[in-house]
KEVEXVO-240724 format. One record per residue (C-alpha): residue in three letters; chain; y, z, x; residue number from 1. Coordinates in steps of 0.5 Angstrom, whole numbers. Layout:
rest/kette/v/w/u/nr
ALA/A/Y/Z/X/NUM;
...
This chain:
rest/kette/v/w/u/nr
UNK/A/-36/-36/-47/1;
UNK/A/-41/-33/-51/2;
UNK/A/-38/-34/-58/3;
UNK/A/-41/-26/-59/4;
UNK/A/-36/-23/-54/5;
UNK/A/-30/-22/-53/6;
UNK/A/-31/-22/-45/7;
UNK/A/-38/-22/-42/8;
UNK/A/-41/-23/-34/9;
UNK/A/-48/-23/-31/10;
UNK/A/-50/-24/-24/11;
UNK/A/-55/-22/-19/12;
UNK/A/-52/-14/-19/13;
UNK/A/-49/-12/-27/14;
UNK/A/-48/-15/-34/15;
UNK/A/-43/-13/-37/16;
UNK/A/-40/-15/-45/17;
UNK/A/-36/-13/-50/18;
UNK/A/-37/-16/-56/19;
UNK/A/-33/-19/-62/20;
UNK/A/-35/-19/-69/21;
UNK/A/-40/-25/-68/22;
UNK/A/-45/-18/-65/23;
UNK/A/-52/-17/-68/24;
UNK/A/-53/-10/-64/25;
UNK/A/-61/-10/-67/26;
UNK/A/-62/-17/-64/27;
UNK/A/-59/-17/-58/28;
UNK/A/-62/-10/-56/29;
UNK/A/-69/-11/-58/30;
UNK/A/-74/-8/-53/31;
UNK/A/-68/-7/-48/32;
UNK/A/-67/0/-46/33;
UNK/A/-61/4/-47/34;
UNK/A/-56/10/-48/35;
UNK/A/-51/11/-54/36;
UNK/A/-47/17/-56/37;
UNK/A/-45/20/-62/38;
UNK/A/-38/20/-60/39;
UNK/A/-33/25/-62/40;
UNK/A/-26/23/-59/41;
UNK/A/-27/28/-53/42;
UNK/A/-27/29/-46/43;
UNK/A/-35/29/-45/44;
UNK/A/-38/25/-40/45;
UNK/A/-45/25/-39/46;
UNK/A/-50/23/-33/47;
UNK/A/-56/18/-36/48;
UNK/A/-63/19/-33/49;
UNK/A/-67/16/-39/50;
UNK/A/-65/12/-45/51;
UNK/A/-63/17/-51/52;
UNK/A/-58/17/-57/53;
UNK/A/-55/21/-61/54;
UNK/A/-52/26/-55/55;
UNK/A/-45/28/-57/56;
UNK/A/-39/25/-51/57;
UNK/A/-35/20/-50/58;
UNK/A/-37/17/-44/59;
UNK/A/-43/15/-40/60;
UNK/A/-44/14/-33/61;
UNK/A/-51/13/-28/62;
UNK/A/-54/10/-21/63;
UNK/A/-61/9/-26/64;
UNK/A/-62/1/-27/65;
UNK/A/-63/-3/-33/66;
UNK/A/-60/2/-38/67;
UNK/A/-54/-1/-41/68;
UNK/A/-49/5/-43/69;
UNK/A/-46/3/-49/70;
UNK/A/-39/5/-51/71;
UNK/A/-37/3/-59/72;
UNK/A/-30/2/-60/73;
UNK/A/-26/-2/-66/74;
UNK/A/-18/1/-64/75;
UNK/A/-19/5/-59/76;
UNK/A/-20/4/-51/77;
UNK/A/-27/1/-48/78;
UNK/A/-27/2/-40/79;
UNK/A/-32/-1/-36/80;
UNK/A/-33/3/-29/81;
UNK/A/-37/0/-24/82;
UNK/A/-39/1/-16/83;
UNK/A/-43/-3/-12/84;
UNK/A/-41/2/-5/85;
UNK/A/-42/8/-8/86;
UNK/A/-49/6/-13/87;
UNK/A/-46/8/-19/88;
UNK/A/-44/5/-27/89;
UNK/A/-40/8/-33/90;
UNK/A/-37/6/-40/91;
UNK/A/-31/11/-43/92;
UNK/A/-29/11/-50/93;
UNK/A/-21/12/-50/94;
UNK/A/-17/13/-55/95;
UNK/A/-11/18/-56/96;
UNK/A/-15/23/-56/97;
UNK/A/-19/21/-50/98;
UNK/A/-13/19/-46/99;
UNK/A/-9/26/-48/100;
UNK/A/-15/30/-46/101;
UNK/A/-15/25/-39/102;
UNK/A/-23/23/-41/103;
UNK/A/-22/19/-34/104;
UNK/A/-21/26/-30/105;
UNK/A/-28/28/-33/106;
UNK/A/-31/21/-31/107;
UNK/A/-29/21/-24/108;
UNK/A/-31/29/-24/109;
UNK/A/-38/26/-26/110;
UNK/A/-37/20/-21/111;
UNK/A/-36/25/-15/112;
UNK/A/-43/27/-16/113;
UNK/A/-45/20/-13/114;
UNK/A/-41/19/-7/115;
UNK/A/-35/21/-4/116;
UNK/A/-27/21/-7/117;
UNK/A/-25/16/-2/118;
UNK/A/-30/12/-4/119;
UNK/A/-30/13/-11/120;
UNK/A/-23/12/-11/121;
UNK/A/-23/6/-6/122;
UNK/A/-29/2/-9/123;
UNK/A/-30/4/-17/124;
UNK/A/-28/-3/-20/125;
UNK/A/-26/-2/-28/126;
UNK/A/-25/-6/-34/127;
UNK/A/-20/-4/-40/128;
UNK/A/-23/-8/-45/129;
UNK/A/-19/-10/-52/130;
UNK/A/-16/-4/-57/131;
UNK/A/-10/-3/-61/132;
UNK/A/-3/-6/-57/133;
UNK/A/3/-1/-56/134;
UNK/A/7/-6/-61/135;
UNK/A/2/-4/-67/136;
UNK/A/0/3/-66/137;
UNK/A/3/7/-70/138;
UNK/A/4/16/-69/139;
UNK/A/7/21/-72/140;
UNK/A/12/25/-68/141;
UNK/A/6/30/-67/142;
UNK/A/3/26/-62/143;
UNK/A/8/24/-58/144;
UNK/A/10/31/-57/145;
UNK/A/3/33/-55/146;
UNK/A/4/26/-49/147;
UNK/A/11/28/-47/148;
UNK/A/8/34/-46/149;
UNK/A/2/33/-42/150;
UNK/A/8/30/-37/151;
UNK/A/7/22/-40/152;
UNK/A/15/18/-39/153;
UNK/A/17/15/-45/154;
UNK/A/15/8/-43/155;
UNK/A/9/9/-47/156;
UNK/A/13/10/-53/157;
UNK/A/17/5/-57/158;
UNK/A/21/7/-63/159;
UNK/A/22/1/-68/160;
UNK/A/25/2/-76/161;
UNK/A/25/10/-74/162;
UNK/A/17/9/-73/163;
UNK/A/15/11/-67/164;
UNK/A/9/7/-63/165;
UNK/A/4/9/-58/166;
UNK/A/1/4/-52/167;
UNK/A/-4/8/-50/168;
UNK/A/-7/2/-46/169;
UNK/A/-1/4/-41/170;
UNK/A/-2/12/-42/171;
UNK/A/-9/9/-39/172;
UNK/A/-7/6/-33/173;
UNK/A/-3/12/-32/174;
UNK/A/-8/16/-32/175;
UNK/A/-13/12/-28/176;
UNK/A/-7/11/-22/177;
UNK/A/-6/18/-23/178;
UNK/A/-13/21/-21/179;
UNK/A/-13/15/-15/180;
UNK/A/-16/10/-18/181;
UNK/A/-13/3/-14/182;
UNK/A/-9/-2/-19/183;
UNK/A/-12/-8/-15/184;
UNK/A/-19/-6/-18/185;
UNK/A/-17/-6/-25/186;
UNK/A/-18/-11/-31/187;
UNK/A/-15/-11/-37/188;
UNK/A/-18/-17/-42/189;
UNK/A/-11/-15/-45/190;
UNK/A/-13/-16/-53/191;
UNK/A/-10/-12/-59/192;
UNK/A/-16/-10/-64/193;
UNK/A/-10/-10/-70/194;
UNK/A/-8/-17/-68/195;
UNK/A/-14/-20/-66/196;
UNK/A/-18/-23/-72/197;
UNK/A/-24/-24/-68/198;
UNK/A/-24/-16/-67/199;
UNK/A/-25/-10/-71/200;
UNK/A/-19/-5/-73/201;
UNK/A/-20/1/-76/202;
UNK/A/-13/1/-77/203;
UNK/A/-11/-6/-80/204;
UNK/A/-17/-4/-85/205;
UNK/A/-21/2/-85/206;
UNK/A/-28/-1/-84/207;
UNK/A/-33/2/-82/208;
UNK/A/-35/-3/-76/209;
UNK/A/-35/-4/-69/210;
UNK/A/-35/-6/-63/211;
UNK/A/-40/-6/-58/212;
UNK/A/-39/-6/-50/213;
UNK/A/-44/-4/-44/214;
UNK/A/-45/-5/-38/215;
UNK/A/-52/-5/-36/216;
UNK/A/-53/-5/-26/217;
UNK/A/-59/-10/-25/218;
UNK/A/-65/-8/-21/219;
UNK/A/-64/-12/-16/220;
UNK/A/-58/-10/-13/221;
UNK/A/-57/-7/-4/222;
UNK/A/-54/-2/-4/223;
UNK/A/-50/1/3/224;
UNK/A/-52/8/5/225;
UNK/A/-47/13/1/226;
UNK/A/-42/16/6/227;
């Protein structure tokens, strides 16, 4: 493993990284061209034709080559979305705000302009990289009140000490399934950012640091007709 990631692959057809905090960002992407928002908690998916910075949204999806999508991220949820069948990529920013939003309806609604719903459905693979575990995210009562009310069960609450606590890595794979993304094609790297040293946590420290995750879909790549 590539001691700048917490999880990183490359072959003929994607790279795909999500960093730790050994990433040098101006070095890595020198002269590499790339997307990367101003990211707002929202449930704004863009489409990328170009390279650009500084659009407001949270979320990031293309059929282009050799443009990374980059998502930043120090607690809050990386998604990495990839479909070889139907030719498109995307990265999600998803912390509670972006879940409870449903951000992942957003990103398939914008996936569905690419290739069909059972395709989208049936082939998009996805990565859940690290952000902060379900045992140390603390919430106020607010917050889980809005969850219970957008439908969520209480299994993604633990109340602990008369604290309660989130685990927003599950309310993502709820609503993954629910928009029928299929289990079998999710990988969760299952790291807390909070317990992690080698990740950033703006919860354990307020730092102002984070981390880089991308994927980026080679120029190289056969594509099947789309149907």
């Amino acid at each position: 493993m590539d001691k700048r990631f917490a999880f990183y692959f490359k072959d003929e057809n994607y790279e795909i990284g999500l960093s730790n905090k050994n990433f040098d960002f101006p070095d890595f992407f020198e002269g590499k061209k790339y997307a990367i928002l101003r990211q707002v908690h929202s449930d704004i998916v863009l489409k990328v034709e170009e390279p650009f910075s500084g659009r407001e949204g949270d979320g990031l999806i293309t059929d282009k080559e050799n443009i990374y999508l980059i998502i930043k991220t120090a607690d809050c949820y990386p998604l990495i979305f990839y479909n070889k069948e139907a030719d498109f990529i995307g990265a999600v920013h998803s912390g509670w705000r972006g879940t409870y939003k449903n951000i992942i309806k957003s990103f398939k609604k914008k996936a569905l302009e690419y290739a069909t719903e059972t395709m989208v459905k049936k082939y998009t693979k996805i990565i859940v990289g690290p952000g902060i575990c379900g045992n140390c995210y603390e919430i106020k009562e607010d917050v889980l009140l809005f969850f219970k009310e957008a439908g969520f069960k209480d299994n993604i609450f633990k109340i602990k000490d008369k604290k309660i606590f989130l685990d927003v890595r599950k309310a993502i794979h709820h609503r993954l399934l629910a928009e029928g993304f299929k289990s079998e094609n999710i990988d969760d790297i299952n790291l807390c950012t909070f317990e992690d040293n080698s990740l950033f946590s703006y919860r354990k420290n307020k730092t102002d640091k984070r981390l880089y995750n991308f994927i980026k879909k080679k120029d190289n790549m056969k594509f099947q007709n789309k149907i």
